[in-house]
Short mmCIF file of the C-alpha atoms (twelve columns), coordinates in Angstrom:
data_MODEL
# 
_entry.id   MODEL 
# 
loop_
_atom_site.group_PDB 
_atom_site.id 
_atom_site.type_symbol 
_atom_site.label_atom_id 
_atom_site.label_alt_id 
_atom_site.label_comp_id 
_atom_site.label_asym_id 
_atom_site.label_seq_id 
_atom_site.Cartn_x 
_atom_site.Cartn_y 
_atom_site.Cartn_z 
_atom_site.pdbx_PDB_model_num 
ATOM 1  C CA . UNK A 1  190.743 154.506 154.004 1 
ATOM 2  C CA . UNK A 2  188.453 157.224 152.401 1 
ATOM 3  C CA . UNK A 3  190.059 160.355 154.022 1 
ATOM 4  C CA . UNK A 4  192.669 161.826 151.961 1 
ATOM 5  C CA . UNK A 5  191.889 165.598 153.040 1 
ATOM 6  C CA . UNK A 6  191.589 165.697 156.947 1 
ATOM 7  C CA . UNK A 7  189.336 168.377 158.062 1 
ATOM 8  C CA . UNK A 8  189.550 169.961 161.467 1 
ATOM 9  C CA . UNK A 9  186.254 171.079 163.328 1 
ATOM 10 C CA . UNK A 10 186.734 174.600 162.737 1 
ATOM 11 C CA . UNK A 11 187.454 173.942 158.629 1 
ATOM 12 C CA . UNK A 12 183.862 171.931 158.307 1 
ATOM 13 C CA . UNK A 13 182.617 174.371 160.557 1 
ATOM 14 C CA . UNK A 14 183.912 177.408 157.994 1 
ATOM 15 C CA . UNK A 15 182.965 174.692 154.900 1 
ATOM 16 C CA . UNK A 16 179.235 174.263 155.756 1 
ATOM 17 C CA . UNK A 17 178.333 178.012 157.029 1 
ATOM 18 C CA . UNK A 18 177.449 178.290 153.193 1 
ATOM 19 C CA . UNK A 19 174.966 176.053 153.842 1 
ATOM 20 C CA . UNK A 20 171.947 176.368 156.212 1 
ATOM 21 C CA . UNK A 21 172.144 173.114 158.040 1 
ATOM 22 C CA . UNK A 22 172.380 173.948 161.548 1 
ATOM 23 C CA . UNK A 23 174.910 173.314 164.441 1 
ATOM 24 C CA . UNK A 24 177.599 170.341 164.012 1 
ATOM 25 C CA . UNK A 25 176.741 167.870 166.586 1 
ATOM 26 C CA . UNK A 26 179.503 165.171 165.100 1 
ATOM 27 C CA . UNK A 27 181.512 164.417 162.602 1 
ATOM 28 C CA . UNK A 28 183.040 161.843 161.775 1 
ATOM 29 C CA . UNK A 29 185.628 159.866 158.392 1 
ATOM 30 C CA . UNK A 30 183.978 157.516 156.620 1 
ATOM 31 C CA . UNK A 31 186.132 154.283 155.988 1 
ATOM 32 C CA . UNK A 32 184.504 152.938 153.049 1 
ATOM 33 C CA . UNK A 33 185.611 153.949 149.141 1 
ATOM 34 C CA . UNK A 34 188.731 154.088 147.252 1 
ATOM 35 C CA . UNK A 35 189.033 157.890 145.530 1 
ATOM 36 C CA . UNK A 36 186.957 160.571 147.489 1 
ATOM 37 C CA . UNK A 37 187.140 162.208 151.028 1 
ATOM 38 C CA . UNK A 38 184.167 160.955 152.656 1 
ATOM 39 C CA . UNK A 39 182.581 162.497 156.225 1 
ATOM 40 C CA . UNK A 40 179.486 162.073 157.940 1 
ATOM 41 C CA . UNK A 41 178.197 165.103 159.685 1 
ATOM 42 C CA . UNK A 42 175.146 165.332 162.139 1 
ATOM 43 C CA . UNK A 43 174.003 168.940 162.475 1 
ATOM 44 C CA . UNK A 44 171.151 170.292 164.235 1 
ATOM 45 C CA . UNK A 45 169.018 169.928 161.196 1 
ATOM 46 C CA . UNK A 46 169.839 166.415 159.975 1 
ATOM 47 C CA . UNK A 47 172.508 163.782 158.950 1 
ATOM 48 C CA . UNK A 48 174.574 164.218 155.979 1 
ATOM 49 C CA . UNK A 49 177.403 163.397 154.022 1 
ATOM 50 C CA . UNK A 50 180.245 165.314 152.593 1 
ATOM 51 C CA . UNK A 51 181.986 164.447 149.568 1 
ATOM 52 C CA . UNK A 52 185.345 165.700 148.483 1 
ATOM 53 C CA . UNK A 53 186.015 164.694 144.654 1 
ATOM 54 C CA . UNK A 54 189.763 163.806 145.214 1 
ATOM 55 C CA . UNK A 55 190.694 163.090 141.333 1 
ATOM 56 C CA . UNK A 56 187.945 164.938 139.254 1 
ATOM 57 C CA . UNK A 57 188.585 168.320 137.378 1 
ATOM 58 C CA . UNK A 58 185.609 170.414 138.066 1 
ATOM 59 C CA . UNK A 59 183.984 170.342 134.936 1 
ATOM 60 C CA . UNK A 60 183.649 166.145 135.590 1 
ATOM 61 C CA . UNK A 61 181.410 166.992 138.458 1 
ATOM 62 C CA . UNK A 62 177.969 167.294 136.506 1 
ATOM 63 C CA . UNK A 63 178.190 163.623 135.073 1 
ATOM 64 C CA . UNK A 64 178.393 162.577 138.935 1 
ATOM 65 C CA . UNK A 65 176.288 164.726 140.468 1 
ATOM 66 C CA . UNK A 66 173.035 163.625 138.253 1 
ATOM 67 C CA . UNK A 67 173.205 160.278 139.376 1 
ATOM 68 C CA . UNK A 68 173.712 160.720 143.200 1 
ATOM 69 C CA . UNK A 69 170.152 162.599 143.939 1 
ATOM 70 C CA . UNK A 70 168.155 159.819 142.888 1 
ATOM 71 C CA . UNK A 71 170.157 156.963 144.690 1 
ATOM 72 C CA . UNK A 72 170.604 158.832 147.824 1 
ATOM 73 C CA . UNK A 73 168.193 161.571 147.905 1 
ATOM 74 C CA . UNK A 74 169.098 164.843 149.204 1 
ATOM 75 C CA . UNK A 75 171.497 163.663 152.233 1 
ATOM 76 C CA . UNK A 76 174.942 164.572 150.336 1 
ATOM 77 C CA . UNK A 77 176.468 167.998 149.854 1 
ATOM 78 C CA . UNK A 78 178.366 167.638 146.582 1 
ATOM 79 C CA . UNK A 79 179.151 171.263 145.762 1 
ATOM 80 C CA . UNK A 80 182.764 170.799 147.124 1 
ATOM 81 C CA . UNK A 81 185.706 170.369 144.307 1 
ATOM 82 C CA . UNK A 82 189.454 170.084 145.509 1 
ATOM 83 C CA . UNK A 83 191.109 172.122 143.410 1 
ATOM 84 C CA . UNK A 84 193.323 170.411 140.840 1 
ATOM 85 C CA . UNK A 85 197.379 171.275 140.668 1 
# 
């Protein structure tokens, strides 16, 4: 299972007003993957995905973010970091 931080509608909802993508239409977990917090969200301005780096201090982020734009294009928000304890 790839949801290790459960999000209500009202978090996303508060998570992606940062953002200007619209309305939520769905949401939804995303099964597949072994480390992050994967959901796929419909808005009223596209699909998307939302990625939670689970196990990555935030200055690990920039190594992963270069490579996901040009193998998925611009349909992943990546600017979220849990914070690490």
């Amino acid at each position: 299972m790839s949801v290790y931080t459960p999000l209500s509608l009202s978090q996303l909802k508060q998570l992606l007003n940062q953002y200007e993508l619209g309305e939520i239409i769905r949401h939804e977990g995303i099964s597949d993957g072994i480390e992050n917090t994967n959901y796929r969200v419909r808005t009223t301005s596209g699909q998307y995905v939302l990625t939670i780096f689970e196990q990555y201090k935030a200055g690990e982020l920039p190594y992963f973010l270069q490579l996901m734009p040009g193998a998925l294009v611009n349909t992943i928000i990546w600017t979220l970091a849990k914070p690490v304890h």
